[in-house]
C-alpha distance (Angstrom), angle and dihedral (degrees) to the residues before:
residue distance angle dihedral
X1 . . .
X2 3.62 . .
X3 3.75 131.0 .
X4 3.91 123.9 -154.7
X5 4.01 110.5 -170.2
X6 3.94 111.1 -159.3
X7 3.51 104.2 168.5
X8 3.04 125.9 72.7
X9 3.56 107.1 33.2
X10 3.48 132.6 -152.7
X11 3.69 114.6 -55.5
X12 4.22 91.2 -11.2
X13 4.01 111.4 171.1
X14 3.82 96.9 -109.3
X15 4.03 126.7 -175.3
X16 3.91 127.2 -162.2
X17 3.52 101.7 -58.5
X18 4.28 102.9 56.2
X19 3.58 102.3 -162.4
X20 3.95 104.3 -150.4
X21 4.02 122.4 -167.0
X22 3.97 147.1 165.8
X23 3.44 141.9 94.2
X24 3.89 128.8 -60.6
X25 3.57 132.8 162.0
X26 3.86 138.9 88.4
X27 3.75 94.0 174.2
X28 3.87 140.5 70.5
X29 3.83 92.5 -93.6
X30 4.43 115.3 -24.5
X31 3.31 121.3 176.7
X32 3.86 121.2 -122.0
X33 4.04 130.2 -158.8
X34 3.61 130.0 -156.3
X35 3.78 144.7 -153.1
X36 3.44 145.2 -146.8
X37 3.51 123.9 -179.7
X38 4.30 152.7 120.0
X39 3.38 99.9 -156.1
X40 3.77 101.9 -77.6
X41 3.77 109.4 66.2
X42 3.73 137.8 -4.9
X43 3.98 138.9 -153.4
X44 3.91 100.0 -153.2
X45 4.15 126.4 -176.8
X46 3.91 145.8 171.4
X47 3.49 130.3 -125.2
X48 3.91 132.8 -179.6
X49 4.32 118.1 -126.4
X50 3.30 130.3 173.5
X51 4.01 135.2 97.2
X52 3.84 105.2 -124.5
X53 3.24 100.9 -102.9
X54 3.95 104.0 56.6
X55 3.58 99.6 -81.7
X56 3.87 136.7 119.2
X57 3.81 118.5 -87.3
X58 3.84 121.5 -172.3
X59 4.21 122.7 -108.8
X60 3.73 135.1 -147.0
X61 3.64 118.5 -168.9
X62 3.90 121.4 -178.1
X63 3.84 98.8 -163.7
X64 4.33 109.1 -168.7
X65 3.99 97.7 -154.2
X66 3.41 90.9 172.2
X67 4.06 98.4 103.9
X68 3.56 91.6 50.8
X69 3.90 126.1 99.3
X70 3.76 110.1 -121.5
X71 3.72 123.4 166.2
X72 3.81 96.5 -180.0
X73 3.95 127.6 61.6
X74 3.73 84.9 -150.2
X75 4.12 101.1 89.3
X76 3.74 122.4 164.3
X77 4.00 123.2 -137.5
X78 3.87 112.0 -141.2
X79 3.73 129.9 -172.0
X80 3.80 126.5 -178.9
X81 3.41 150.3 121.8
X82 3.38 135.4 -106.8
X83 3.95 118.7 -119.1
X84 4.18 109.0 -127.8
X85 4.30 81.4 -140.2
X86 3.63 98.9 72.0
X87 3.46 110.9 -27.2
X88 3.88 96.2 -87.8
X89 4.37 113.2 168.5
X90 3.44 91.4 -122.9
X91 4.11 124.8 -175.8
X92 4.25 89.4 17.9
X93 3.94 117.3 -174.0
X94 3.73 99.2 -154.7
X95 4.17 104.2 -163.8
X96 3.49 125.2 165.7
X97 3.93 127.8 -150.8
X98 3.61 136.3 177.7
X99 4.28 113.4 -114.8
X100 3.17 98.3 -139.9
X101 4.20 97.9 -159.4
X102 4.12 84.5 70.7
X103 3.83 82.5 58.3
X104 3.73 101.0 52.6
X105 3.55 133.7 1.2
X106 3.77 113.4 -102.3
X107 3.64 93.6 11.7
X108 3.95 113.6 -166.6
X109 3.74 104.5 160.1
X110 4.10 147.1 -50.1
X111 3.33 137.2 -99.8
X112 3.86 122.7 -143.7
X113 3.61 117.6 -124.3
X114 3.82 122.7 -177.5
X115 3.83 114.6 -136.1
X116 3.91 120.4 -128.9
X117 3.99 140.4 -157.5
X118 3.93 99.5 -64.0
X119 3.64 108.4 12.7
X120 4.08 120.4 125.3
X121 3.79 128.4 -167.5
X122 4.38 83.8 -104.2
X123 3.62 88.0 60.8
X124 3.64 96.9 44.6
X125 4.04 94.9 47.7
X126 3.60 85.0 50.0
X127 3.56 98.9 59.6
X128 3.45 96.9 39.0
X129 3.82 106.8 34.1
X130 3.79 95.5 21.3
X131 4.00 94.3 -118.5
X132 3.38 125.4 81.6
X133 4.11 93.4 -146.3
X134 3.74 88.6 62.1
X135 3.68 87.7 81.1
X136 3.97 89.2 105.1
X137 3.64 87.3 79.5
X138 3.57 93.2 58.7
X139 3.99 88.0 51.7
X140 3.82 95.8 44.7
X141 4.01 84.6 53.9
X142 3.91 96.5 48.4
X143 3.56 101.7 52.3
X144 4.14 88.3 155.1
X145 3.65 99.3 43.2
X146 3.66 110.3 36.8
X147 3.26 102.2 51.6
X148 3.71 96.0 151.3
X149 4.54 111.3 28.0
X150 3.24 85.3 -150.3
X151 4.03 108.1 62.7
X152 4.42 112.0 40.0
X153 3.49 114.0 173.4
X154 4.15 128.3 -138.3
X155 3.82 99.9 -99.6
X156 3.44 105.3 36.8
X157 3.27 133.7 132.9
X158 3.42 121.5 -124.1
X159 4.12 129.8 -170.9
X160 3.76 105.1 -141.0
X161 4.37 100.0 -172.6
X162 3.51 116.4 -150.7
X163 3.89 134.0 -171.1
């Protein structure tokens, strides 16, 4: 059985409901699980894949995270199945995202902004959160791009959350 996770992708801005999706199977119907977790807690799940006949079938997962008690923004998205031996996770998609309502309370979504010559992350919190020492939120949601706060680059994209 194989399991090919498209949504979300690595390190994806995510809020309370983590929409998960792809295609698994490689049976006549097999039943998948899922996890979502930093560490600290988890909200896990089944579902059932599979197109009768031993083929792949796509999934869509709404996952509401918003009972669980994370202390970390950095959450990993597994999927897997669970081997009828001994229970093995077999086939696991490991991919990790970014919740977003850690970030900033009452998270909603992000906007995009495109950095230019002479900008820093102080100047960019202050415009958009009206204080320059803010700009942690701006690292915590760029895990892939700002990989040092200290050193953006004209043309990158930056995830500025919002509530």
């Amino acid at each position: 059985m194989s399991i090919d996770v498209q949504q979300p992708k690595a390190f994806d801005l995510v809020g309370n409901d983590i929409l998960i999706g792809g295609t698994a199977g490689g049976a006549f119907e097999a039943g998948f699980n899922y996890r979502v977790h930093e560490g600290h807690d988890e909200v896990t799940g089944f579902f059932m894949a599979g197109d009768g006949v031993g083929g792949h079938s796509q999934f869509q997962l709404s996952v509401d995270v918003s009972g669980a008690g994370f202390t970390l923004s950095r959450l990993f998205v597994e999927v897997f199945h669970l081997s009828p031996k001994d229970g093995e996770e077999l086939d696991k998609v490991v991919v990790p995202v970014v919740l977003g309502p850690k970030i900033i309370p009452g998270y909603r979504t992000y906007l995009e902004h495109v950095v230019v010559a002479g900008e820093t992350l102080w100047a960019l919190s202050t415009r958009y959160y009206g204080a320059g020492n803010l700009y942690e939120r701006l690292v915590a949601a760029n895990p892939a791009t700002i990989t040092d706060p200290d050193a953006i680059h004209p043309g990158d994209v930056i995830r500025v959350p919002q509530e």
